[in-house]
Steps between C-alpha positions, in 0.01 A plus 500: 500500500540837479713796592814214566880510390752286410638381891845409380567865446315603825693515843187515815824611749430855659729770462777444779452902594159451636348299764716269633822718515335797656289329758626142545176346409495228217432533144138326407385383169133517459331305207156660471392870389091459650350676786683222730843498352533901478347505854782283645755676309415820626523367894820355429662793358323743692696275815837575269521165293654544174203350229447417171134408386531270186186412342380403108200716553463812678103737491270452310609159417477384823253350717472706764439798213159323459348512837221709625615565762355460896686410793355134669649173420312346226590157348762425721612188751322713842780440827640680744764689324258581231291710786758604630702632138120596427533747804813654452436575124151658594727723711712608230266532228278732774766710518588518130176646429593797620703535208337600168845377303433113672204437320331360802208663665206394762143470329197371657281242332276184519608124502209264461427107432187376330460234768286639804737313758854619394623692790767799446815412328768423767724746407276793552495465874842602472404852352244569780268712292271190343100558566220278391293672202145516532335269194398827368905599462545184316489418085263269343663123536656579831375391858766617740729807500746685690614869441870580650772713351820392410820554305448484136816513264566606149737220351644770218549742736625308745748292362655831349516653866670170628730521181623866615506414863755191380699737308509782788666250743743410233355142370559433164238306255633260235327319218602128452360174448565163690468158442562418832645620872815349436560635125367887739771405726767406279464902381583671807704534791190627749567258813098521573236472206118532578239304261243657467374416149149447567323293205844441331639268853278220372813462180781705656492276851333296392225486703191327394276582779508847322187558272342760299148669577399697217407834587354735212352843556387833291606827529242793454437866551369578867144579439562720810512211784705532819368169684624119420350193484520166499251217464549102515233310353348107585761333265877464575695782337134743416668820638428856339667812626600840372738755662505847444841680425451861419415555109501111453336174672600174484251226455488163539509149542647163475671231659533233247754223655782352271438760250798647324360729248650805523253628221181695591185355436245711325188285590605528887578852445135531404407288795685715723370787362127386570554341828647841634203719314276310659646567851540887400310621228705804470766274322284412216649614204784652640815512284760220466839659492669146580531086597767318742510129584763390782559159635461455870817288581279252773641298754351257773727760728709777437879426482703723728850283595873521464706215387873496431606425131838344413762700585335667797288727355170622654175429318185665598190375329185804519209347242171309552277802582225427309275826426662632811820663365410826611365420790793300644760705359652704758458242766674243305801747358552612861540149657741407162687774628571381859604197346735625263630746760460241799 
């Protein structure tokens, strides 16, 4: 991979004149630079923890840099804490949109299904602003349809904000490479470490309930759109959906289980290309300025627990979100931090 180093030079441990000295709290490891592991390191320094963020990869090679992005949990094991992380990140990202440097702002726009019975995604109760459309609102190939508004979230942006944020309440972000948890706790003295390496917890856990869901999108110049949408056709994984973000939109898209190609695909870039056109003319021929592909790191359920490793060490585990990084993110950083702090 990557943007790694050679870990028998690198020491994880935090600078004793931070964090722990100055407010008691503990020093925290946390293996993971996405949307989820930045989000948790923020909450944990932001409460006075000492942390390091160690990850092979940091934006755009991430995942997370390759999402649309729209707050509702997509592709992910639906319980209780899911609504209820769900909730609390709405919250956040609502008020973050009231900051131009976040990346994150509220747009209206239409979901729809091509099959005449699908009721209104379950998540968009929880923004209170879904309507039925009219079947004159609706594209050709779709039968039901819902306009709401909700957070939408530019990944670039964004993951630079949470970067600064990090570095404002004195985190630190390291680039390394592990084989494993033990080799990441052999190299450093943090007594807490939080896994939250996403796709990557499948090898570094291991954890074979961990697999990938291709996601590939394109990038283009905002014919001048401000609303969103997103469609889901009659077959398993048929979803199409564009998001505009100022001078660019993003466009996809796929879910293509056990796929590991990291490499974009230029006959489902055309796809995606004609599958949004068709929904809104005005992107016809718009300009391609760029291609991501991510891997959704799927699990039955997402994987929020603390164990104890040898020696006494506290392990928190954060991955498993599916295609609901964003949307889970605060919740689940916030209740990793009343564990670690608990």
């Amino acid at each position: 991979m990557t943007n790694s180093v050679n870990l028998a030079a690198v020491s994880l441990g935090r600078s004793a004149t931070v964090g722990s000295v100055t407010s008691g709290q503990p020093d925290v490891l946390v293996i993971g630079a996405g949307v989820s592991g930045l989000t948790a390191a923020i909450c944990l320094a932001e409460a006075g923890c000492g942390v390091t963020v160690a990850a092979a990869q940091r934006a755009p090679q991430i995942t997370s840099a390759a999402a649309g992005a729209i707050w509702g949990p997509h592709l992910v094991g639906i319980d209780e804490r899911v609504t209820r992380w769900g909730a609390v990140t709405l919250a956040r990202l609502t008020e973050l949109a009231t900051d131009p440097a976040s990346g994150v702002h509220l747009a209206s726009g239409v979901t729809a299904s091509a099959d005449p019975r699908a009721e209104a995604f379950g998540w968009a109760g929880a923004l209170g602003t879904a309507s039925p459309c009219g079947p004159g609102d609706l594209p050709d190939g779709y039968a039901a349809g819902w306009r709401l508004t909700a957070p939408i979230v530019s990944m670039p942006a964004y993951l630079g904000y949470l970067m600064a944020r990090l570095d404002r309440a004195g985190g630190q972000l390291r680039e390394a490479q592990f084989g494993s948890l033990t080799q990441a706790a052999a190299l450093t003295t943090a007594p807490v470490i939080v896994n939250c390496s996403g796709i990557g917890a499948r090898r570094l856990v291991p954890d074979l309930d961990v697999r990938p869901v291709r996601g590939q999108v394109v990038v283009t110049e905002n014919p001048g759109l401000s609303d969103f949408f997103v469609g889901v056709g009659q077959d398993a994984g048929d979803v199409s959906y564009y998001f505009p973000h100022g001078d660019v939109a993003v466009l996809g898209g796929t879910e293509e289980p056990g796929n590991w190609s990291l490499e974009p695909d230029p006959v489902t870039a055309e796809r995606i290309l004609r599958a949004c056109a068709a929904v809104q003319p005005r992107l016809r021929g718009a300009t391609v300025t760029g291609h991501r592909v991510g891997l959704r790191p799927w699990r039955p359920s997402v994987r929020l627990e603390a164990e104890t490793m040898d020696g006494g060490r506290l392990l928190l585990h954060n991955y498993g979100h599916g295609g609901a990084g964003v949307s889970l993110s605060w919740g689940c950083a916030l209740e990793v931090t009343a564990l670690v702090l608990g």
